[in-house]
Structures are given as C-alpha cells and as structure tokens.
Backbone as CSV, one residue per row, in Angstrom:
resi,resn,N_x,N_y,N_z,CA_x,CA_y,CA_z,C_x,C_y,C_z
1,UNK,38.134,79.309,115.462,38.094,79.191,116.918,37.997,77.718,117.303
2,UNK,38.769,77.427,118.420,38.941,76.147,118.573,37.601,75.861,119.747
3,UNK,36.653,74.539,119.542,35.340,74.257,119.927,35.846,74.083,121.355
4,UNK,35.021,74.800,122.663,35.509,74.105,124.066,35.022,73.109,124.605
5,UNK,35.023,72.544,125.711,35.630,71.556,126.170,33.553,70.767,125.688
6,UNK,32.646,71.528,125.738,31.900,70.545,125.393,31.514,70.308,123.643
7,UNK,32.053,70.957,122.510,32.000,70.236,121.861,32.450,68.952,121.332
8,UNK,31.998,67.848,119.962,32.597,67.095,119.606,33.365,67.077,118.894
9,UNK,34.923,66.748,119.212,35.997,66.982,117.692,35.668,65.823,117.337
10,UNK,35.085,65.094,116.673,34.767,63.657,115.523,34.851,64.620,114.361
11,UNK,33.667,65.411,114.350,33.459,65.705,112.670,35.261,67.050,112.365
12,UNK,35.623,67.233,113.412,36.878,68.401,112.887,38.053,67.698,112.314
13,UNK,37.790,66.511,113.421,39.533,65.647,113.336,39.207,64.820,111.489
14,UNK,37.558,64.329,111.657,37.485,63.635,110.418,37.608,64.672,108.602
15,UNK,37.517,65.688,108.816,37.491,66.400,107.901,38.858,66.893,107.558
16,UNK,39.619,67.194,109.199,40.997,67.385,108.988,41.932,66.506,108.061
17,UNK,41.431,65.469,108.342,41.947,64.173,108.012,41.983,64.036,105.887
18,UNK,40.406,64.371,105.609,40.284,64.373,104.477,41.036,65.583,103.824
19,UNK,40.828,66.622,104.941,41.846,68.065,103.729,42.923,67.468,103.579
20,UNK,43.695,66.921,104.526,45.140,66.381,104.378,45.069,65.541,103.315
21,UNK,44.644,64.592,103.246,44.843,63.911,102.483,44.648,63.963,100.753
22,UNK,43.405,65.051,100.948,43.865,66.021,99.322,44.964,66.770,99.106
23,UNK,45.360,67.471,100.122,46.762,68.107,99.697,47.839,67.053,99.692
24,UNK,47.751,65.831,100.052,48.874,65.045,99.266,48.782,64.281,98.186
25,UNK,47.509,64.244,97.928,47.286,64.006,96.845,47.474,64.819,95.579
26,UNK,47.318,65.954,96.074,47.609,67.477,94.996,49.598,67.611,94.951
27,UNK,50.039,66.504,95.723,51.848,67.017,95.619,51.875,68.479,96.507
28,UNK,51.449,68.845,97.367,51.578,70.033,97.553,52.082,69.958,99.248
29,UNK,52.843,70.673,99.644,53.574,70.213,100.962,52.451,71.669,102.018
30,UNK,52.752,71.314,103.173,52.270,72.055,104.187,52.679,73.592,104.079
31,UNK,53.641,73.772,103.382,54.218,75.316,103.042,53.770,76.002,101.731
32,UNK,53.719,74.738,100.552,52.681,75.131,99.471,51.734,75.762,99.293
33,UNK,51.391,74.875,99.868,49.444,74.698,100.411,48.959,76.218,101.235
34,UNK,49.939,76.438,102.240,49.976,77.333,103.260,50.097,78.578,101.634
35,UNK,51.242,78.840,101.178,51.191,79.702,100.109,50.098,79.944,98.975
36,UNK,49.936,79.265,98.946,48.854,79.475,98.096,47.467,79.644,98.308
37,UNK,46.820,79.582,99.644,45.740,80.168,100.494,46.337,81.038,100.846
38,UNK,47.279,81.233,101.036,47.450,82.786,101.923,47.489,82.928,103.489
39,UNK,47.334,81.173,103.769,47.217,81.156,105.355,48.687,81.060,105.738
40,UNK,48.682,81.303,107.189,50.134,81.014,107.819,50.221,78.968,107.882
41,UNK,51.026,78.485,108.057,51.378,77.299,107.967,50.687,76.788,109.585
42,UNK,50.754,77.331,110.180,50.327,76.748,111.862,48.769,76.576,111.960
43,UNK,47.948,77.892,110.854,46.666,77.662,110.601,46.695,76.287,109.998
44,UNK,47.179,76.121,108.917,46.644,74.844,108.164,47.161,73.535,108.868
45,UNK,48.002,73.723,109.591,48.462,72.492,110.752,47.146,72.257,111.589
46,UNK,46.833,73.772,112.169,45.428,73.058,113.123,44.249,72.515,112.204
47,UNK,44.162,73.115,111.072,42.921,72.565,110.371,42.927,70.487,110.160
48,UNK,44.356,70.590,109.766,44.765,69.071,109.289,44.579,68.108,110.383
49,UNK,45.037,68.977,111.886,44.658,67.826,112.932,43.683,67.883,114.017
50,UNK,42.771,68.491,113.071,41.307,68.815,113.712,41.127,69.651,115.120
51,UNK,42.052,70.719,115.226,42.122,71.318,116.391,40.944,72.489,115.996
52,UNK,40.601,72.619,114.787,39.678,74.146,114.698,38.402,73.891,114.175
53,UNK,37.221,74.541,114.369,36.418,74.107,113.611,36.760,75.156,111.761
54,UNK,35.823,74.928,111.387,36.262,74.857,109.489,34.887,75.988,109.528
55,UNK,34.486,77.172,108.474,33.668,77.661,107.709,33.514,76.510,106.070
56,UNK,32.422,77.042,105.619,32.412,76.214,104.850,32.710,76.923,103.180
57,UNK,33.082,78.313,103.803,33.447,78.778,102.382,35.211,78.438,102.216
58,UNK,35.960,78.359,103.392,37.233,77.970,103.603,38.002,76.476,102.826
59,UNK,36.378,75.717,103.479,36.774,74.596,102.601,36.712,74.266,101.250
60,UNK,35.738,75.014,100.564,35.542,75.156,99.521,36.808,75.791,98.526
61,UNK,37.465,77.198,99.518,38.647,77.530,98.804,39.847,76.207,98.796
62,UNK,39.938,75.413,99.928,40.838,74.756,99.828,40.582,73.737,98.624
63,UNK,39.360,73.058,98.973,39.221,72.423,97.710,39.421,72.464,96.135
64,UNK,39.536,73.900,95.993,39.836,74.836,94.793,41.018,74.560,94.437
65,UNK,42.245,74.825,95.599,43.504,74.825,95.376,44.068,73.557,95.222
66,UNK,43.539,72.640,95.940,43.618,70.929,95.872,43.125,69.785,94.324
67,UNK,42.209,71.174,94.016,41.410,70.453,92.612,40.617,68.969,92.780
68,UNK,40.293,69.555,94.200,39.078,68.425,94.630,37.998,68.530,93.233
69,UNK,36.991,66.870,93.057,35.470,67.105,92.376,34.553,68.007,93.079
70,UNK,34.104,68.328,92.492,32.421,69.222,92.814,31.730,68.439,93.828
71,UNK,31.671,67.203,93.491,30.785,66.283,94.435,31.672,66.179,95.702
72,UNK,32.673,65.721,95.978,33.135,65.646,97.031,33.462,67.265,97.936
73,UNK,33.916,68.292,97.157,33.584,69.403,97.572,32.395,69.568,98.047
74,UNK,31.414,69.435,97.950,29.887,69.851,98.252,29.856,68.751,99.785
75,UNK,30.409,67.369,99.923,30.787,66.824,100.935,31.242,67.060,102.175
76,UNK,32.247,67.986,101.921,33.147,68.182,103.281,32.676,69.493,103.348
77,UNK,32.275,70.574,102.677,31.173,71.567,102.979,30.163,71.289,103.822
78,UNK,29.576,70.190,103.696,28.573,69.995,104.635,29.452,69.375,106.153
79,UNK,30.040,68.623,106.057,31.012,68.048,106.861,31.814,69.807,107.775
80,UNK,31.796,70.541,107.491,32.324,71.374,107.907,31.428,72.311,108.479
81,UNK,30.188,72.274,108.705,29.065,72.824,109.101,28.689,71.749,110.259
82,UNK,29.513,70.702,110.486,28.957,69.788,111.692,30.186,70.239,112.535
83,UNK,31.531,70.452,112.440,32.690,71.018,112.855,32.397,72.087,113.859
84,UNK,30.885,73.058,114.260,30.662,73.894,114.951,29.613,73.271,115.866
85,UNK,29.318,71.938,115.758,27.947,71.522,116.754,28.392,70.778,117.987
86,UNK,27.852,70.754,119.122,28.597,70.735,120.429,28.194,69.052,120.627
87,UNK,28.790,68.369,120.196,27.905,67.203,120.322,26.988,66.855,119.181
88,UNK,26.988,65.752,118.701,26.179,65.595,117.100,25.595,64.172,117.261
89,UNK,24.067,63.900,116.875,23.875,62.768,116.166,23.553,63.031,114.087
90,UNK,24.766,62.656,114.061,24.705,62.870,112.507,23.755,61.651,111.750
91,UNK,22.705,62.177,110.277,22.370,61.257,110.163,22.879,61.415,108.647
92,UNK,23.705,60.415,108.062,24.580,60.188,106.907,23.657,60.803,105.892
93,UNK,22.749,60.507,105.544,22.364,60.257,104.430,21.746,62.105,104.343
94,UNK,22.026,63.067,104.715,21.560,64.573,105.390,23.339,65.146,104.249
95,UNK,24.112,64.373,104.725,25.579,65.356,104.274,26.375,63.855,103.539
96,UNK,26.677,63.216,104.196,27.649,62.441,103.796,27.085,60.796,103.186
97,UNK,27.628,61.037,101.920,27.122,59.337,100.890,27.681,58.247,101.682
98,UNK,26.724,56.758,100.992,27.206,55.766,101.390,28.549,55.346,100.890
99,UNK,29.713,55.240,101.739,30.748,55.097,101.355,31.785,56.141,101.556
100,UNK,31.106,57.018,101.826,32.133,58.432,102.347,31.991,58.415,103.863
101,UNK,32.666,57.297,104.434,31.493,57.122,106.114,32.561,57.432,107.456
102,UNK,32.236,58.593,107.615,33.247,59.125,108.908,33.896,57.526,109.893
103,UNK,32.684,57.486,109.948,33.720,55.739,110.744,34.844,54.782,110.061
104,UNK,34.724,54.781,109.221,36.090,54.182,108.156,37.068,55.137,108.579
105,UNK,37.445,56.491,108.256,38.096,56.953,108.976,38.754,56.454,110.129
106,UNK,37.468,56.641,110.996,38.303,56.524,112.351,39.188,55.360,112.605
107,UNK,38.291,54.496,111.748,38.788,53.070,112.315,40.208,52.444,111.638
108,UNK,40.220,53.063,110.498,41.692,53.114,109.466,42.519,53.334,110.763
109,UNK,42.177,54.571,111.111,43.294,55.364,111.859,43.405,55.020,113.226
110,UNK,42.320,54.623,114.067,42.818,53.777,115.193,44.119,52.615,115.386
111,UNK,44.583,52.346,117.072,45.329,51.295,117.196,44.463,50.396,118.269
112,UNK,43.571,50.575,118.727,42.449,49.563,119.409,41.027,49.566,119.032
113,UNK,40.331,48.852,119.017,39.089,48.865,119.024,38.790,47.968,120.089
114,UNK,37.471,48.368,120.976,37.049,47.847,122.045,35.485,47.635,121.632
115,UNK,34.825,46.109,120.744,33.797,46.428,120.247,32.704,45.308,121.071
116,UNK,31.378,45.621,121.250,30.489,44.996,121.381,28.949,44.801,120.604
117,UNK,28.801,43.690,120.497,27.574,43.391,119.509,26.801,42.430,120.254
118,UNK,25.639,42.911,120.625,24.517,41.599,120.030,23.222,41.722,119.716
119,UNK,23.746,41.798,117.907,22.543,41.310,117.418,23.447,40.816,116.280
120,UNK,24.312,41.335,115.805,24.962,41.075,114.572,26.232,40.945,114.603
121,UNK,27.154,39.804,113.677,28.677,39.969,113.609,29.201,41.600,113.316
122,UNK,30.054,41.660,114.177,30.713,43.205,114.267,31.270,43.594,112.026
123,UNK,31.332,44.175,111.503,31.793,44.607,110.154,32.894,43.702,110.079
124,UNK,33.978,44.310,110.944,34.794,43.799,110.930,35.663,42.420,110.534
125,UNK,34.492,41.652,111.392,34.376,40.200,111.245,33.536,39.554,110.141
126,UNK,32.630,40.083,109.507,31.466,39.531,108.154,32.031,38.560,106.766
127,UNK,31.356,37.677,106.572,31.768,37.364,104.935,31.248,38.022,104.472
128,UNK,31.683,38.142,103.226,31.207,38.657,102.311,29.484,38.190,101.747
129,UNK,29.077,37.080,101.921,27.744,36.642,101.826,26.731,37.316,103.280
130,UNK,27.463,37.006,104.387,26.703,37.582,105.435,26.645,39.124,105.535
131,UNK,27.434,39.714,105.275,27.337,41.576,104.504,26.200,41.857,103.946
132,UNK,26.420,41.004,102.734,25.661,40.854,101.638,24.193,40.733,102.049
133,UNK,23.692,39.980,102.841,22.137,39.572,103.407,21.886,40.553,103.982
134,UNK,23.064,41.448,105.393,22.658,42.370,106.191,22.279,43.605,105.019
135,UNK,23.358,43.791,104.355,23.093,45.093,103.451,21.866,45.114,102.187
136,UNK,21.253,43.688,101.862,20.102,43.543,101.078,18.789,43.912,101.859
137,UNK,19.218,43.623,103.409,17.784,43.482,103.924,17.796,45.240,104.562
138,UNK,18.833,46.062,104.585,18.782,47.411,105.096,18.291,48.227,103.619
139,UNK,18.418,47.584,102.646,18.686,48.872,101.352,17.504,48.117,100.225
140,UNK,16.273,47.584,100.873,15.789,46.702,99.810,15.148,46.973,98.657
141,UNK,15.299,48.682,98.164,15.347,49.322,96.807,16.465,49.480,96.057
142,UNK,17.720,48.831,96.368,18.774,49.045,95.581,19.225,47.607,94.735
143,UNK,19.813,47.433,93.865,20.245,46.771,92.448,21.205,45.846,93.502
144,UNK,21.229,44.935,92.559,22.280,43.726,92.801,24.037,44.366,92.886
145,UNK,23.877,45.359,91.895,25.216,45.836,91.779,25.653,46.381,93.314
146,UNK,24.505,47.609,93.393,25.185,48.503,94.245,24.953,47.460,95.666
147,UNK,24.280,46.464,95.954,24.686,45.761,97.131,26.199,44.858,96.848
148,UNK,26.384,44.519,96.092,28.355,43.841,95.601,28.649,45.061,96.097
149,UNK,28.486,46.672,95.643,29.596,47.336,95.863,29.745,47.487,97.374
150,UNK,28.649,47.997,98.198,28.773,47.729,99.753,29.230,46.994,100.329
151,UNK,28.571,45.797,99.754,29.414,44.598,100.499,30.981,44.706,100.524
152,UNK,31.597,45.012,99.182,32.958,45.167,98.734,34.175,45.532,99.422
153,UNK,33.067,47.125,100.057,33.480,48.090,100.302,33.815,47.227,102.264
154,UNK,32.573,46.953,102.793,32.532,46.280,103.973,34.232,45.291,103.839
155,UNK,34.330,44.225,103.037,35.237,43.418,102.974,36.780,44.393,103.173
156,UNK,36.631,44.928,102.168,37.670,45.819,102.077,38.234,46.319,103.273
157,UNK,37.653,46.924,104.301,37.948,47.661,105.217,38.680,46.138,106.236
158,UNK,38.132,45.166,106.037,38.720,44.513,107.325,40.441,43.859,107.206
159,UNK,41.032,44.078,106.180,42.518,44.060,105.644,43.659,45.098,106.286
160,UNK,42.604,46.255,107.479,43.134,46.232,108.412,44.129,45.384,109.579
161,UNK,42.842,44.658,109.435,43.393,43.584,111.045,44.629,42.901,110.798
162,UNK,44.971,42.657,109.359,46.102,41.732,109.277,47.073,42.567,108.290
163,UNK,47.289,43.965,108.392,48.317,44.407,107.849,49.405,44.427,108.446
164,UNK,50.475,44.563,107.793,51.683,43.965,107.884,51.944,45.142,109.109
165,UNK,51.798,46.736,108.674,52.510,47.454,110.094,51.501,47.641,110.829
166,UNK,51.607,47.243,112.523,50.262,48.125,113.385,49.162,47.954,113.114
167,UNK,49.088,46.688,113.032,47.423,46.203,112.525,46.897,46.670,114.031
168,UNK,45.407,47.369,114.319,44.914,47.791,115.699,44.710,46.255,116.100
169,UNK,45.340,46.421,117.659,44.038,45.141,118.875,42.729,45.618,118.619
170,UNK,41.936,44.094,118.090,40.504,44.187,118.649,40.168,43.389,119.587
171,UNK,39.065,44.073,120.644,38.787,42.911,121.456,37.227,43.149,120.965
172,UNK,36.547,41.876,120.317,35.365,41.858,120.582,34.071,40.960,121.242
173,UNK,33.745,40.861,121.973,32.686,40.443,122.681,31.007,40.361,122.004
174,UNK,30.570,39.509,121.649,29.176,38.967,120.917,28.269,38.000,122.071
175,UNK,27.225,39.098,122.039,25.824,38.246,122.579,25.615,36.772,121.876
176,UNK,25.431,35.601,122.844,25.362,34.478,122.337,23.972,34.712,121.447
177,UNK,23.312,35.584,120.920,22.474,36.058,120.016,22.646,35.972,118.882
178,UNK,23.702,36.884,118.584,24.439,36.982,117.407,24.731,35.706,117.322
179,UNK,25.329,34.232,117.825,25.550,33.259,116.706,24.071,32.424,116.635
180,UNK,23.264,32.782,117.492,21.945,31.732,116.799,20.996,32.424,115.845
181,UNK,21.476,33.772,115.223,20.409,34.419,114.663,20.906,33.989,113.376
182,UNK,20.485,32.727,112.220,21.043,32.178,110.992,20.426,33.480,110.003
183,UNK,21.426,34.283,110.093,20.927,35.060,108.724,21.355,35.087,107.729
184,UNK,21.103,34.867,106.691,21.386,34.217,105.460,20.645,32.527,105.252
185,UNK,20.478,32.244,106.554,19.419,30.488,106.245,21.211,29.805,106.652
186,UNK,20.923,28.846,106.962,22.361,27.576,107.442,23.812,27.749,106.867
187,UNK,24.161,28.095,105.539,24.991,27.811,105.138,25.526,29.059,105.291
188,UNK,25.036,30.076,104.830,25.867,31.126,105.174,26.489,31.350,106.568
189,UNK,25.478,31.248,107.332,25.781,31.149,108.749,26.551,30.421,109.417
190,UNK,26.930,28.952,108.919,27.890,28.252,109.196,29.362,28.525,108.273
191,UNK,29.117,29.465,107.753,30.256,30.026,107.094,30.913,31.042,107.785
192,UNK,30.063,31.785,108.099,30.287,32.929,109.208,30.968,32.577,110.151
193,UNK,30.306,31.678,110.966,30.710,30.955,112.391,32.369,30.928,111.888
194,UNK,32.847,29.700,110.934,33.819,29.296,110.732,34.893,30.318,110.646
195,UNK,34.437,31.558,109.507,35.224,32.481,109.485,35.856,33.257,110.788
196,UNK,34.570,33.159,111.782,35.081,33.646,113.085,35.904,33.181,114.160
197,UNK,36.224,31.775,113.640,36.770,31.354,114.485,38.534,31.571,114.085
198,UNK,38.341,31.286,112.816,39.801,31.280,111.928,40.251,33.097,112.323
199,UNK,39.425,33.871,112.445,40.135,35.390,112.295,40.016,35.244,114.309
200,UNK,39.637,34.517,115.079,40.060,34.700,116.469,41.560,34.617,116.827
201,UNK,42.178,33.730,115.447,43.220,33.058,115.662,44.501,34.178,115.520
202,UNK,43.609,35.247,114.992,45.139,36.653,114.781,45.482,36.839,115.638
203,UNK,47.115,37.214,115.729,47.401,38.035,117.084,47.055,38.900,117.417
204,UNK,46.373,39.816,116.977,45.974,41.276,117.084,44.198,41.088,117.594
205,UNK,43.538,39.778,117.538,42.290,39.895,117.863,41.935,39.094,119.198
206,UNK,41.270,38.963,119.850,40.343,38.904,121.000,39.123,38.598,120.870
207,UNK,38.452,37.337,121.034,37.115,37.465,120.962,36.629,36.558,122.011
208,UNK,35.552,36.872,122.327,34.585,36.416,123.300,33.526,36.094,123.832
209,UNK,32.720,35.493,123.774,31.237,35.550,123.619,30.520,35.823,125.092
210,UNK,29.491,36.301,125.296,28.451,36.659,126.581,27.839,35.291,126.268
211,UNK,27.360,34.702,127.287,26.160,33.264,127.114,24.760,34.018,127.712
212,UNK,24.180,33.475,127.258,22.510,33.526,128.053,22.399,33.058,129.457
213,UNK,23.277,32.267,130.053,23.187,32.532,131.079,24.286,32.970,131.851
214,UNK,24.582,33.906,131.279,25.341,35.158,132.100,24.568,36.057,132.725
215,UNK,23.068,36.052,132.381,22.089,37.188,132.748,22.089,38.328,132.118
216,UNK,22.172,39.264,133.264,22.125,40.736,132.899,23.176,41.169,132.923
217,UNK,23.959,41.926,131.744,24.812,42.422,132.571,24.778,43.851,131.496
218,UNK,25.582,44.986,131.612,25.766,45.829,130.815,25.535,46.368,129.631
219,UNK,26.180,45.309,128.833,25.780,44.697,127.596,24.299,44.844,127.355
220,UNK,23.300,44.536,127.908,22.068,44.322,127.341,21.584,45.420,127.850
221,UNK,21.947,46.506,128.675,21.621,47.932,128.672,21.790,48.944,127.596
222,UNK,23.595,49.057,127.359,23.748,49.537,126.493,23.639,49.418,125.093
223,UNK,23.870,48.243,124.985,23.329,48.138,123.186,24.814,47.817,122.872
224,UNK,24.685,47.730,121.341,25.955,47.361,120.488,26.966,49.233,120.346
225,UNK,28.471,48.816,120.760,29.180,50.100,120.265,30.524,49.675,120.268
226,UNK,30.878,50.921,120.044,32.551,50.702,119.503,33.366,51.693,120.243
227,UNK,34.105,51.479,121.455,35.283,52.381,121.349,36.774,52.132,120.637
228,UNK,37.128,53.117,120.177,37.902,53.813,119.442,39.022,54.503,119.948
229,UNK,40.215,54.215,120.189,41.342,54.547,120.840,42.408,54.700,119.473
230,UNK,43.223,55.396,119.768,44.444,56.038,118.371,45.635,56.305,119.497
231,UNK,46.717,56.267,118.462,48.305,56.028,118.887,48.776,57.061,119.661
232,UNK,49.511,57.021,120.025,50.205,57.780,121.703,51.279,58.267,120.828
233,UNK,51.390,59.591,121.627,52.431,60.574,121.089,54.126,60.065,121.658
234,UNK,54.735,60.718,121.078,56.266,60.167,122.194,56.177,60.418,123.157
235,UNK,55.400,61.601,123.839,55.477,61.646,125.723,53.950,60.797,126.365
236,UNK,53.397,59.646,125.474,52.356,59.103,125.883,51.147,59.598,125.923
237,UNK,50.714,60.787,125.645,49.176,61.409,125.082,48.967,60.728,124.450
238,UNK,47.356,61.258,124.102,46.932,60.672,123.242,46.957,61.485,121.424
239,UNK,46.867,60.891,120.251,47.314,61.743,119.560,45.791,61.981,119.351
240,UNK,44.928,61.754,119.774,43.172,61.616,119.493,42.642,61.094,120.156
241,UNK,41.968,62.094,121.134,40.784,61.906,122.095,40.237,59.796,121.653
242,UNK,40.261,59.120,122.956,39.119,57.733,122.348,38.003,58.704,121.983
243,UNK,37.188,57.910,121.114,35.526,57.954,120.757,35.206,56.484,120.824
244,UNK,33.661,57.014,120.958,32.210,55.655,120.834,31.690,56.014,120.053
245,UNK,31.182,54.979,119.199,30.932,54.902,118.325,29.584,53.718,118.678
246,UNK,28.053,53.905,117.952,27.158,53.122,117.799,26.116,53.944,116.704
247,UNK,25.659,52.488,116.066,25.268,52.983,114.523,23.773,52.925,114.729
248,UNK,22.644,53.550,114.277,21.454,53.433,114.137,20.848,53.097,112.775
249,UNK,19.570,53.361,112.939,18.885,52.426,111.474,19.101,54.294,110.679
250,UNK,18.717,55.340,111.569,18.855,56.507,111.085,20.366,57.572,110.954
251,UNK,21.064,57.100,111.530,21.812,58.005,112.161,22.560,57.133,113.025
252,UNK,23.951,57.640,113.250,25.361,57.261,113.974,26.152,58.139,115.025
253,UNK,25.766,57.541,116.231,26.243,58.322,117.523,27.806,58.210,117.620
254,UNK,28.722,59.346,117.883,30.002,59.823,118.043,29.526,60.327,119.383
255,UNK,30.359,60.290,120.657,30.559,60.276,121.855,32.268,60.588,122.075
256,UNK,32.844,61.618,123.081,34.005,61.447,122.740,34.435,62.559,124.376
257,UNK,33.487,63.007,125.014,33.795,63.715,126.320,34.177,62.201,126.974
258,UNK,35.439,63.281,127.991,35.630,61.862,128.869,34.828,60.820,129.868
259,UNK,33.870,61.833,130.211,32.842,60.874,131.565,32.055,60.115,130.131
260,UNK,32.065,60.304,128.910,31.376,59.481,128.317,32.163,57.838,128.284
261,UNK,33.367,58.771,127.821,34.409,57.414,127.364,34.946,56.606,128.922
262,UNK,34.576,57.246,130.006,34.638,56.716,130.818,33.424,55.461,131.153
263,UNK,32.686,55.886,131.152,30.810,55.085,131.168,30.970,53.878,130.494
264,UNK,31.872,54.032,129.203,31.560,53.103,128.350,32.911,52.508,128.287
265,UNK,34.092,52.940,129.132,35.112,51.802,129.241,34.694,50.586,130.621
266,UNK,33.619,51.259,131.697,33.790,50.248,132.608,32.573,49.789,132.132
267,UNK,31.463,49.997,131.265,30.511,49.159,130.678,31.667,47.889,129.749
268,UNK,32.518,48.174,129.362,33.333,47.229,128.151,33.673,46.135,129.518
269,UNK,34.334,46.470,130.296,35.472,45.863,131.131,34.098,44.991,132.162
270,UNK,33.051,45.236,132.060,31.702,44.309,132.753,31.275,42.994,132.011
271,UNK,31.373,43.948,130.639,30.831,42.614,129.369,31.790,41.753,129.049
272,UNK,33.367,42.401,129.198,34.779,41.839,129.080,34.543,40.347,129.888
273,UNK,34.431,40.956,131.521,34.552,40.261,132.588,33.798,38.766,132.350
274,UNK,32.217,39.581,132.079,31.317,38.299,132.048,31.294,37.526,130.918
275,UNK,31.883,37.774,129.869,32.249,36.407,128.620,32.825,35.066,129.359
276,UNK,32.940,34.698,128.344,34.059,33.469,128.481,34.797,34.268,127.930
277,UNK,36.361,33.576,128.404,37.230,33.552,127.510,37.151,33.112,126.491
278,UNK,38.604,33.610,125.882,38.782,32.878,124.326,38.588,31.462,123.498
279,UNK,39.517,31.251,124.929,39.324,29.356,124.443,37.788,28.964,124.182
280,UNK,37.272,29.305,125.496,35.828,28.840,125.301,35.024,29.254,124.502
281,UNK,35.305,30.408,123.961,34.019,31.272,123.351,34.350,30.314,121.801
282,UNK,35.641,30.378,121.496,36.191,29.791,120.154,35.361,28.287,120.345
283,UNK,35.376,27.304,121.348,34.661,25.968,121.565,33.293,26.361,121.351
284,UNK,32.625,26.998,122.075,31.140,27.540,121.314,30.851,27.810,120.067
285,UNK,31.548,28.609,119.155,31.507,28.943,117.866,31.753,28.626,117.197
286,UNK,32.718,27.427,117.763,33.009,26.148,116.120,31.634,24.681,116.960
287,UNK,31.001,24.675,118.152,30.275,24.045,118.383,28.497,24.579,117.524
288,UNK,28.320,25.567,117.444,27.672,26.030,116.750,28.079,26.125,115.332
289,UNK,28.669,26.626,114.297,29.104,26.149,113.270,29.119,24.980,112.850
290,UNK,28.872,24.158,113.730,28.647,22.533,113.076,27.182,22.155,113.420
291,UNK,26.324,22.943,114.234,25.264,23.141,113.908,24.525,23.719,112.538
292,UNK,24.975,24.663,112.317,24.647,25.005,110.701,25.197,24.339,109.984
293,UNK,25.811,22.989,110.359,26.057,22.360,108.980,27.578,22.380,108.472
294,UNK,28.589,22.760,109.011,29.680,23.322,108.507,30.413,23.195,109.780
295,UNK,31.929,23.511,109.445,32.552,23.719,110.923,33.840,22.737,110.964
C-alpha cells in the first residue's frame, strides 16, 4: 500500500534505490527479477522507485534472489520497517551502520543542494585532516584505522561536485562561525580555509558567508540543514519529492511534506539574501586563511 499524503517517502525511495541496485548487480533485468519472485513487473517498478512501502519478509525474499550478504540483508530489513512510519526521526546506529548512511544516497542522486552551516564546514567541502578531527572528536573510542576509514569514506563522497556528467549546483552559505572555530589548531584550519576557497571556484558551486554583523536572521533559528532537490522528468515534475535534511549528535531529521520544504526554502532564500556574495565571502576566507597562517 502506497503511504498517504502524510507519510515520509525518504526511507521507501532510499531502500528502493538499494533493491535496484542489487538486482543489477545480480545481472538480472526488471522481467527476471519480476520472474523469479513471482511478482508482476509494475509491482517491482513501484518497489524500485519508492512508491510502496516494503514488509520485511519481502525484502528478505528479494535479497535471496539477488544473493545479497546476511549482514546487509538484516539492513534493509530494518530499513523496510521505517518504509511504514509517517514521518521519522531515524537514529542510525538502531538499523543502519556507519557507512550504510541514507544521506549518501540522497545526495549521490540529487541535482541541487541548498546547504547551510554554522558551526562546521558542510562534508562536502572538508579536508581530509579537518574530517579527520571532526570524526576523532565524535567517535573517541574508535582506532586510528576506523577514523582513516570515515574520513575516506567523507572524502570520497565529495567527487561528486566535479564529475564529469551533472555534477549537482551547490549553494552553500556558512556562519562567519564556522571560519573562526580553528579545529584542528592553525594549520589545519588554514588548510581548510584555502581548500574552500579553491572548490568556490567550480562552476557548479556557490558559496557565501553570513557575517556577525548581519544579526539575526533565519539561519540562527533554524540551525544547520540541507535541502535536497533531484532531476525533473521530461514534462518537468519532479522525479523525487525535495527533502531536508539536518543531522544530530543522535539521530538525522528527513523532512519532505511540502509546507515543510516550503518553511525551509524561504528560510534558505533569507540566509541566501543576507550573506555576502561570492566575491566577498571568497575575500573573507582567503582573508582569514592567512590568519591561520596559510592562504
């Protein structure tokens, strides 16, 4: 049964996403696949593009036929038990591992991101050393290794922005917070800075900074988030509802009704307004960067 108008499709579309992508991984086409469950082909179409919610013994058969692992089976099982909740604050570490992270998803698969931060450089934007400090000081029982692999994993994802087809527009906007908070101590931080200025320079990015004396504006109501916009069909729909997206120390809010995504496009277009522009924000951030020493 397809969820109405007040549930959240995040966790349907994101799971859809993963069945698909095991059945092409298995070589097995939409008629295969369909044959060999026993479903009609239009069922497994809605499952793939998150139009239905999922049982979790369903997924389990699919996984069977796909020759998914045990571990990742036991994954989207749980993932498919959030597929019926009307609205979710999911908290990862309950169903889904570090590294299996519904937001990678989305953000692979987006063509905009509309992001705001201040307290921290957006993922997106991080060195690999400044990752590295954020993810030592969130996880401070884990090994040297498994912080490289996070970090890794962080780096990895931002080879987005500069791929060759349809890299997404980002526009992002940073509390003049985020560049005086030296985390990592000077050098890293003036590494950071630098890096941010060099990735302003993509065509595909936008950045902007809020000053302190901009005051109040939006921004310091709402907090740090992300909307999330995906590619337009040939008659201009959308092929996927936008979502918001904002991460907690526990748990990661998905938002995706329209008066939400409404709230939080004219909150964007306030914090938009009150930045500087580019030019300037880029003159701030290589003016700071040579404060830490670097630049």
């Amino acid at each position: 049964m397809v969820d109405g108008p007040t549930g959240s499709t995040v966790p349907r579309r994101q799971l859809g996403r993963y069945l698909r992508d095991l059945r092409n991984n298995a070589r097995l086409t939409v008629r295969a696949a369909a044959r060999n469950l026993e479903w009609s082909e239009a069922k497994l179409w809605r499952i793939e593009t998150g139009q239905t919610s999922l049982r979790s013994h369903d997924v389990d058969t699919m996984c069977k036929v796909y020759g998914a692992p045990g571990e990742l089976t036991e994954v989207l099982k749980g993932l498919a038990k959030e597929t019926k909740s009307r609205g979710w604050w999911h908290a990862y570490g309950d169903v889904i591992p570090e590294g299996f992270n519904l937001f990678i998803g989305l953000e692979a698969a987006a063509s905009q991101l509309d992001w705001y931060e201040n307290e921290l450089i957006p993922g997106l934007l991080q060195t690999e050393n400044y990752a590295r400090t954020i993810i030592s000081a969130g996880n401070p029982v884990e090994d040297a290794e498994e912080i490289d692999r996070r970090a890794s994993l962080r780096i990895a994802r931002q080879s987005l922005l500069s791929r060759v087809t349809e890299p997404p527009v980002l526009r992002a906007v940073l509390g003049e917070s985020v560049l005086r908070r030296p985390v990592g101590g000077d050098v890293v931080m003036g590494d950071q800075l630098t890096h941010l200025v060099e990735v302003s320079e993509l065509p595909s990015v936008s950045l902007r900074v809020v000053p302190f004396e901009a005051g109040l504006h939006l921004g310091v109501i709402t907090g740090s988030f992300v909307i999330l916009r995906f590619p337009l069909n040939g008659d201009g729909s959308d092929t996927e509802p936008p979502t918001v997206y904002s991460d907690g120390f526990t748990g990661d809010l998905y938002l995706d009704k329209p008066n939400e995504i409404e709230r939080y496009d004219a909150a964007f277009g306030n914090i938009w307004d009150t930045a500087l522009n580019e030019e300037a924000s880029r003159r701030l951030i290589s003016e700071m960067a040579g404060n830490y020493g670097t630049g």
